[in-house]
C-alpha positions as CSV (number, residue, x, y, z in Angstrom):
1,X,40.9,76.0,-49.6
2,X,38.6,73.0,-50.4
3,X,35.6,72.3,-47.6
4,X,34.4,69.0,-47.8
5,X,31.0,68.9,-45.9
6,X,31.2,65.4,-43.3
7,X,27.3,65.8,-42.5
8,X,25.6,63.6,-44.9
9,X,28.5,60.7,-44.3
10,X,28.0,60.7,-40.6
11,X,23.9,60.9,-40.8
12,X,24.5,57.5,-43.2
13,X,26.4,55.9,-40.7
14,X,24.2,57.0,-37.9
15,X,21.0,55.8,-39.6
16,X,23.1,52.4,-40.9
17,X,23.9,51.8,-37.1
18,X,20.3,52.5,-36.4
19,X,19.2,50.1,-38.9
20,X,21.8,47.6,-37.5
21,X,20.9,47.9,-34.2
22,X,17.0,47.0,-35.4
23,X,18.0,44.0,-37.2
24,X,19.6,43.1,-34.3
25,X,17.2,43.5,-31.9
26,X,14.8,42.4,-34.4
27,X,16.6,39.1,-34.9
28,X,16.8,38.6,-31.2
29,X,13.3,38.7,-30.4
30,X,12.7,36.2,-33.3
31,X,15.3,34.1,-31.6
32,X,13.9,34.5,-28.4
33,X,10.3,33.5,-29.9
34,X,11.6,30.4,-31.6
35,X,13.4,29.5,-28.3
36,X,10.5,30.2,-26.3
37,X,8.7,28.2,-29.1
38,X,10.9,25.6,-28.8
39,X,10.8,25.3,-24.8
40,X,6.9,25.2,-25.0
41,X,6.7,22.6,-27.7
42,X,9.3,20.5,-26.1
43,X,7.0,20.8,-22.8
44,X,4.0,20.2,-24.2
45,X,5.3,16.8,-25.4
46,X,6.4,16.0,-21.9
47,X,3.0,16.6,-20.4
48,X,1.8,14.8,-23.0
49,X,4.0,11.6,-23.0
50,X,3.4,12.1,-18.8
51,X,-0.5,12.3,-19.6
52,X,-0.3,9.2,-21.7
53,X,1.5,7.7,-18.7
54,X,-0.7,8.3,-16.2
55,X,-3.8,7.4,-18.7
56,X,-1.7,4.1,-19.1
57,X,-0.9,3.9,-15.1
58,X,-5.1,4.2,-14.4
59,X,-5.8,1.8,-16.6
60,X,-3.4,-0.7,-15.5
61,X,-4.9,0.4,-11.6
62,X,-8.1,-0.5,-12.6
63,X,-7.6,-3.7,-13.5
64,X,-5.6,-4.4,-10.9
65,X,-8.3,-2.9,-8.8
66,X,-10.7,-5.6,-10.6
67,X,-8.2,-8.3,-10.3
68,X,-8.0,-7.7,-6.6
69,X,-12.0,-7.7,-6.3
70,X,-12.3,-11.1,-7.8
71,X,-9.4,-11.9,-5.5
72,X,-11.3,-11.1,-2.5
73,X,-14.9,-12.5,-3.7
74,X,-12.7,-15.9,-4.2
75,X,-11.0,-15.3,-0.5
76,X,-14.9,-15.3,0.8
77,X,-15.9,-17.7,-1.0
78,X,-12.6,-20.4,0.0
79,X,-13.5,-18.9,3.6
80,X,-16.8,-20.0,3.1
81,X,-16.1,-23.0,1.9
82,X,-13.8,-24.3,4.8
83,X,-16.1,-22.7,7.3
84,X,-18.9,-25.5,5.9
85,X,-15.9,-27.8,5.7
86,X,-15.0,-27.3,9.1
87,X,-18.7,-27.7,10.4
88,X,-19.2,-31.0,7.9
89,X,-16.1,-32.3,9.6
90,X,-17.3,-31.5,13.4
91,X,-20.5,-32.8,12.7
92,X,-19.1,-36.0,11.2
93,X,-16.8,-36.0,14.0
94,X,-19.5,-35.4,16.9
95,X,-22.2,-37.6,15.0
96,X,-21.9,-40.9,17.2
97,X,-21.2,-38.8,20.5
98,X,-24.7,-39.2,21.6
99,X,-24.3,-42.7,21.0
100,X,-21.1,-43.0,22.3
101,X,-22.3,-40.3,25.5
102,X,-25.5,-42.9,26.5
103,X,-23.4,-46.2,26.1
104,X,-20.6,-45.2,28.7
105,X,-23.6,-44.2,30.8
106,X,-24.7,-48.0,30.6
107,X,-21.5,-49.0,30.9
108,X,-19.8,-47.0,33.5
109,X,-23.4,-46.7,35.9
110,X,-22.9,-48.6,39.0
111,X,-25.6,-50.5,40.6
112,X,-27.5,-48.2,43.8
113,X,-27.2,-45.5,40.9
114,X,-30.1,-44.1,38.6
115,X,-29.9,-41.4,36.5
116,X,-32.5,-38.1,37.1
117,X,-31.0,-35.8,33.8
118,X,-28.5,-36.0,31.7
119,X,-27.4,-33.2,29.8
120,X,-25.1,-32.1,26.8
121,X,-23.3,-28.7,26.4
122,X,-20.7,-29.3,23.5
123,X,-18.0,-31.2,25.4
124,X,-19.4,-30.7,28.7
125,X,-22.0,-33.7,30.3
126,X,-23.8,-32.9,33.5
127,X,-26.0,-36.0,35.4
128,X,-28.2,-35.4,37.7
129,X,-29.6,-38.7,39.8
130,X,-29.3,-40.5,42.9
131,X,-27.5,-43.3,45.0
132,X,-27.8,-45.4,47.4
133,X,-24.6,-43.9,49.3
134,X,-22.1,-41.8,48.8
135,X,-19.4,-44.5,47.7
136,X,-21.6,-45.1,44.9
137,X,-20.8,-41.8,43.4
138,X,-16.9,-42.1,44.0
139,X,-17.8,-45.3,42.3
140,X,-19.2,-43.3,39.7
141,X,-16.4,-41.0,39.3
142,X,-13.8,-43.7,39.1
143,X,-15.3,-45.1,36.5
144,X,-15.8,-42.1,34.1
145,X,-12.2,-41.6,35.1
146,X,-11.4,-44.8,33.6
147,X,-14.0,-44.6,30.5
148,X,-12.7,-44.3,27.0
149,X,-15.0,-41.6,26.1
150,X,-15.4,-39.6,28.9
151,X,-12.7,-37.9,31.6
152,X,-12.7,-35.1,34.3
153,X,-15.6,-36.4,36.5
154,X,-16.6,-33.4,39.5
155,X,-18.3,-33.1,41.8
156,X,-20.7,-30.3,41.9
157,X,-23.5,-31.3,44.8
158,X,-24.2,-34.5,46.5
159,X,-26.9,-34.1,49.5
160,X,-29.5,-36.3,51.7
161,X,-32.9,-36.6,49.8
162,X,-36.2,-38.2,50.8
163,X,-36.1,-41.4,47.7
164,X,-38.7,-40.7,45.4
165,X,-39.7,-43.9,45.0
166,X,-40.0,-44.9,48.7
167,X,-41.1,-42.0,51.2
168,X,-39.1,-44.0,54.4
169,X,-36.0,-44.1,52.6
170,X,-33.3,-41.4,52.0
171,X,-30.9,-41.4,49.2
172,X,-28.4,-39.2,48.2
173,X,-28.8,-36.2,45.1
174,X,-26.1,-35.7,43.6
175,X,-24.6,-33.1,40.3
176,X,-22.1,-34.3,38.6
177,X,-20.0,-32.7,35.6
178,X,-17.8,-35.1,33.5
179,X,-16.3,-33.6,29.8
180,X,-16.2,-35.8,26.5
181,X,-12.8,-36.9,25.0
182,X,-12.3,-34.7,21.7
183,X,-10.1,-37.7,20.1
184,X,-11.9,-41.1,19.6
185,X,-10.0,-43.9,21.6
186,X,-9.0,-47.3,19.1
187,X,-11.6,-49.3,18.5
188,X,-11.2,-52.8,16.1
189,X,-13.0,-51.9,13.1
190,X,-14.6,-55.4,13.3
191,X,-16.3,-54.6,17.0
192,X,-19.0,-52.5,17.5
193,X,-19.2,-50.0,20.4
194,X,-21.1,-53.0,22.5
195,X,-18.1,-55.5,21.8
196,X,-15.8,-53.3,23.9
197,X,-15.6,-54.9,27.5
198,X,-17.1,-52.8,30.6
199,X,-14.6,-51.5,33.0
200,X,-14.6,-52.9,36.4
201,X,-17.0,-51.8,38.9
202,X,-16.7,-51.9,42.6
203,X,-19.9,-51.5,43.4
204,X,-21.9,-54.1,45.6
205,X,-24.5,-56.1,43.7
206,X,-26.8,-55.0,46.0
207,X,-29.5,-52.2,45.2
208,X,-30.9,-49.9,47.7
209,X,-34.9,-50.1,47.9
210,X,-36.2,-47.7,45.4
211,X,-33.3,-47.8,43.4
212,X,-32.9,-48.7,39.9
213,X,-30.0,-49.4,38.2
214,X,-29.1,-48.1,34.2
């Protein structure tokens, strides 16, 4: 009989698997490492493009951030500017109220009437004086009621005072508060404020003694 010895055949094909399965293995690590290669260079060029985004986004805040500064400085400074504008414009307004204020007062004073005080407080006038009588100072009132310029006449405090002018005669003291108008009535450019005619008084012409008359 012929004996044919298998050993060396199968040890081959053992150690060619062997070497197989190593080239295998071999070639998927190398795959893996390319892959995982691969998935870091691709993320790296993400976080770069997103680093040059957000490098791009900052500087685009900051000058947005700038722009908004000088945006605000130009706010405070066109708040400035119609805050002066408004106080130019109340001042030009409120210039001639003084003027305005003491020629109602020579207007609008009744005879038996003389003046003590009179006072400013922004719109608000207060007189202080005396009169010959009570019905003088609803005289008085009437007539601011009826002025141009001024409106609201009250009241405050009328009483029976020893004239300070003539010690045997008593007048009355009386407060009064009256407000300014904050519109300027019509007035014909050509006339000045002393070409406007005086309202009507009902006063008598008569003057207590010791009394003076504005």
């Amino acid at each position: 009989m012929i004996r044919i010895n298998l050993l060396p055949h199968r040890e081959q094909k053992r150690q060619a698997r062997q070497r197989q399965f190593v080239s295998l293995a071999i070639g998927l690590a190398i795959l893996g490492a390319a892959v995982v290669l691969l998935v870091h260079v691709a993320f790296g060029w993400q976080i770069e493009v997103q680093e040059s985004r957000n490098g791009l986004l900052k500087t685009e805040i900051a000058k947005l951030d700038s722009q908004i500064k000088e945006i605000d400085k130009l706010r405070e400074q066109t708040q400035a500017l119609l805050a002066r504008k408004q106080i130019v414009e109340t001042l030009q307004s409120n210039r001639t109220e003084a003027v305005h204020l003491l020629d109602q007062m020579v207007r609008q004073l009744p005879d038996g009437i003389y003046l003590k005080s009179l006072r400013q407080a922004g719109a608000k006038v207060t007189l202080v004086g005396y009169a010959q009588s009570s019905a003088r100072v609803s005289t008085l009132m009437r007539n601011i009621e009826a002025s141009p310029w001024l409106q609201n006449p009250e009241l405050v405090e009328i009483k029976s005072v020893v004239s300070p002018t003539a010690k045997d005669l008593r007048v009355n003291e009386f407060t009064l508060n009256a407000r300014l108008k904050q519109t300027a009535p019509p007035e014909d450019p050509k006339a000045g404020p002393a070409a406007r005619p005086a309202p009507a008084t009902t006063a008598p012409p008569a003057k207590a003694k010791g009394a003076k008359g504005i």
